[in-house]
C-alpha positions in Angstrom: 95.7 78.3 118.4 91.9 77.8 118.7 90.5 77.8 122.0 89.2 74.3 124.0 86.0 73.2 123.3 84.1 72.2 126.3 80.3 71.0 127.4 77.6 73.4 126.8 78.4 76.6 125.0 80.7 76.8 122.4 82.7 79.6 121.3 83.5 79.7 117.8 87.1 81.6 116.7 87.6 81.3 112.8 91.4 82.5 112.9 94.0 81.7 110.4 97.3 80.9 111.5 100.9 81.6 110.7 103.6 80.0 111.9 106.9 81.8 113.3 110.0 80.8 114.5 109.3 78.1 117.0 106.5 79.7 118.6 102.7 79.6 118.5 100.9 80.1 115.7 100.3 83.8 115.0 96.9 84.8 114.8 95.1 86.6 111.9 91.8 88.6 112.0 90.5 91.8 110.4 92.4 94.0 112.6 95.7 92.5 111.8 94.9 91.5 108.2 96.6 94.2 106.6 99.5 93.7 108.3 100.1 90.2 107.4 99.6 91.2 103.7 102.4 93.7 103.5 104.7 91.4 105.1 103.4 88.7 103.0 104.2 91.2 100.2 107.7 91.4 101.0 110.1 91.5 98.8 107.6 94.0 96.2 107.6 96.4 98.7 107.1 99.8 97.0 109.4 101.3 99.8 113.0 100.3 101.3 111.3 100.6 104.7 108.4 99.4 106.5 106.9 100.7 109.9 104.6 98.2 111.6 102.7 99.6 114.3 100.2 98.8 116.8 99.4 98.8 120.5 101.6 96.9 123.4 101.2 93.4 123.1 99.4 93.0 119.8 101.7 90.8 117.8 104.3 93.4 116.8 107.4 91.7 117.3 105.7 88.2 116.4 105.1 89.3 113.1 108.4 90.7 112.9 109.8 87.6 113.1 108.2 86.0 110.9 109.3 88.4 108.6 112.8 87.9 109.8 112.6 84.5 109.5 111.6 84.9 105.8 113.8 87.6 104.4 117.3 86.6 106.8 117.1 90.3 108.4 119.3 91.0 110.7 118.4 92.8 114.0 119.7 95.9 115.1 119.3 97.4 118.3 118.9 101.4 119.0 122.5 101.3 120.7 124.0 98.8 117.5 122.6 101.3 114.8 126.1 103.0 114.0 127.7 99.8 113.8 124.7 98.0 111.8 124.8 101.2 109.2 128.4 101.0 108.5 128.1 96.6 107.7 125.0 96.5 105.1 126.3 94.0 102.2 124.6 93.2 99.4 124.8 89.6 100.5 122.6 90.4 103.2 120.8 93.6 103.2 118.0 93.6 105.0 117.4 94.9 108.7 114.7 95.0 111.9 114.7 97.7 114.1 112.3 96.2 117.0 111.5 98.4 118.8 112.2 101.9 116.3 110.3 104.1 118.1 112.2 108.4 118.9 115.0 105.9 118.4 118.0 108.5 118.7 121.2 108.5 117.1 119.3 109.9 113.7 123.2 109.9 112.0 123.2 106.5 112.2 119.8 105.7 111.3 119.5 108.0 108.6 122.8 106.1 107.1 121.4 102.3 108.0 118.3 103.3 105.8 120.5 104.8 103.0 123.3 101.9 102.9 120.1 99.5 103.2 118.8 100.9 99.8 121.5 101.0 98.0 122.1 97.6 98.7 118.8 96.8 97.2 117.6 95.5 101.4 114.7 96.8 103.4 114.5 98.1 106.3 111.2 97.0 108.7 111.0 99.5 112.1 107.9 98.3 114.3 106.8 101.3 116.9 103.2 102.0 118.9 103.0 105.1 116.9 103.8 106.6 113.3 106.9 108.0 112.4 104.8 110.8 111.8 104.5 111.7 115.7 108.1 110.8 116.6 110.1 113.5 117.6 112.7 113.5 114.5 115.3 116.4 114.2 117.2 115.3 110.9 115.0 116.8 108.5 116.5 114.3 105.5 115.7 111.0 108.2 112.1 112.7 108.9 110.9 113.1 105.5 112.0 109.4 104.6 110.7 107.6 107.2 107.3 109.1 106.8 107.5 108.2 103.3 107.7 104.5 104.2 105.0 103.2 104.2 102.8 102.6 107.8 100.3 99.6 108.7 98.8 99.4 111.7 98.0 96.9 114.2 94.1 97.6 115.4 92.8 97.3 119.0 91.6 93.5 118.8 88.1 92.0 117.5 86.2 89.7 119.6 87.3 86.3 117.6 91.0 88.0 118.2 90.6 89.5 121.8 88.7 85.5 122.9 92.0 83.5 121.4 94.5 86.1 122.9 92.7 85.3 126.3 92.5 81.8 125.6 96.1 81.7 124.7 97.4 83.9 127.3 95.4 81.3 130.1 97.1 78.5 128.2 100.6 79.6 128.8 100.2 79.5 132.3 98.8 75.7 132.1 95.0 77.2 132.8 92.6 75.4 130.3 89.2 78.4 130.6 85.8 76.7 129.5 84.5 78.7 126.8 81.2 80.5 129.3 84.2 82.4 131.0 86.2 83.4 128.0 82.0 84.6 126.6 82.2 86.4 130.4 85.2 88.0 130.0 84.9 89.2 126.2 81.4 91.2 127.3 82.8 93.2 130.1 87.0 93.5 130.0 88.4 96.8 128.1 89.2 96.0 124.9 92.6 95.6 124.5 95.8 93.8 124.4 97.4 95.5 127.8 93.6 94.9 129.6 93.4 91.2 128.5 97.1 90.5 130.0 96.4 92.4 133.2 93.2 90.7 133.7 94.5 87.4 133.2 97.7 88.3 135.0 94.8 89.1 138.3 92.4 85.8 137.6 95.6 83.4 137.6 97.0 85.4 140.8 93.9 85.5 142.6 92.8 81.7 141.1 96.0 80.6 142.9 96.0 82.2 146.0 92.4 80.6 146.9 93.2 77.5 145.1 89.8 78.4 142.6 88.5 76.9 139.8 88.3 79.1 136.3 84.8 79.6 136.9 81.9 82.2 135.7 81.4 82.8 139.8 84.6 83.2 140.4 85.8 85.4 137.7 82.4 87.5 138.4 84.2 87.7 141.7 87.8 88.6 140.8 85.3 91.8 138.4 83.4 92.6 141.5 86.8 93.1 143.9 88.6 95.1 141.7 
């Protein structure tokens, strides 16, 4: 979604969108970019799996299912995977692990990703990290899954971080004039977790005084914390 455009200064965000599963639009910029291409590369992937990784709250599991929405994966969960690996079909063999990561029960998730790729499926696993630093003891499971290939999610840009913010007031019915998303973008820690917490605190502390989404006020909400 773009953000509002108000009086005075305006804030431009020149995002692409991509649609997913009845919700909002998901968001593309250069730290996501890659991302999107590997899933829009899907089905030439040069690997059975794909691991998708990236912070808390940066658009994992949206892009997952948009993925799922296009290839007809089925999810599995960590405590489904022995089940999941012994009902891969040809008919439909692909599978989302969301979240994969130190998943346990290797047995079963070593067979998942071999019944997956005989099948001729993939296999997409999002996680914060690389399977690289999981703690793996299956040495076969190990060496595959860090042979999948990895694309990661990046800490967000400004045009990113500013629609995040805009977005995230918006689902709480709070329309922000653009001078107080420019406030936020120059001072806030730049990432996903800081932009939810500090709009978690604004609405809060917005509420209790019954405030207006101003530059004084948010200056004030900064100041008090």
């Amino acid at each position: 979604m773009r953000p509002p455009q108000g009086e005075g200064r305006q804030l431009s965000f020149d995002l692409g969108h991509r649609p997913a599963l009845g919700r909002d639009d998901f968001l593309i910029s250069p730290c996501n970019r890659e991302a999107v291409d590997w899933i829009d590369l899907w089905p030439g992937w040069p690997s059975p799996a794909l691991v998708l990784c990236g912070p808390a709250g940066s658009g994992k599991s949206h892009l997952a299912a948009v993925w799922r929405d296009r290839s007809g994966a089925l999810p599995v969960t960590r405590d489904g995977l022995a089940d999941a690996a012994g009902q891969v079909a040809k008919a439909a063999p692909h599978r989302l692990i969301d979240p994969a990561d130190a998943p346990g029960q290797e047995e079963a998730l070593l067979h998942l990703y071999n019944n997956v790729a005989e099948a001729g499926g993939t296999l997409l696993l999002t996680a914060e990290a690389a399977p690289a630093r999981w703690s793996i003891a299956l040495p076969d499971l190990a060496s595959r899954l860090r042979a999948a290939p990895v694309v990661t999610i990046g800490q967000p840009d400004d045009s990113l971080l500013g629609a995040v913010l805009v977005k995230m007031f918006a689902d709480r019915q709070l329309r922000v004039p653009p001078d107080v998303i420019a406030f936020l973008l120059v001072r806030m820690e730049r990432s996903f977790a800081a932009a939810r917490s500090l709009v978690e605190r604004i609405d809060a502390r917005a509420l209790a005084e019954k405030r207006a989404l101003t530059v004084p006020f948010v200056r004030s909400v900064f100041e008090r914390d």
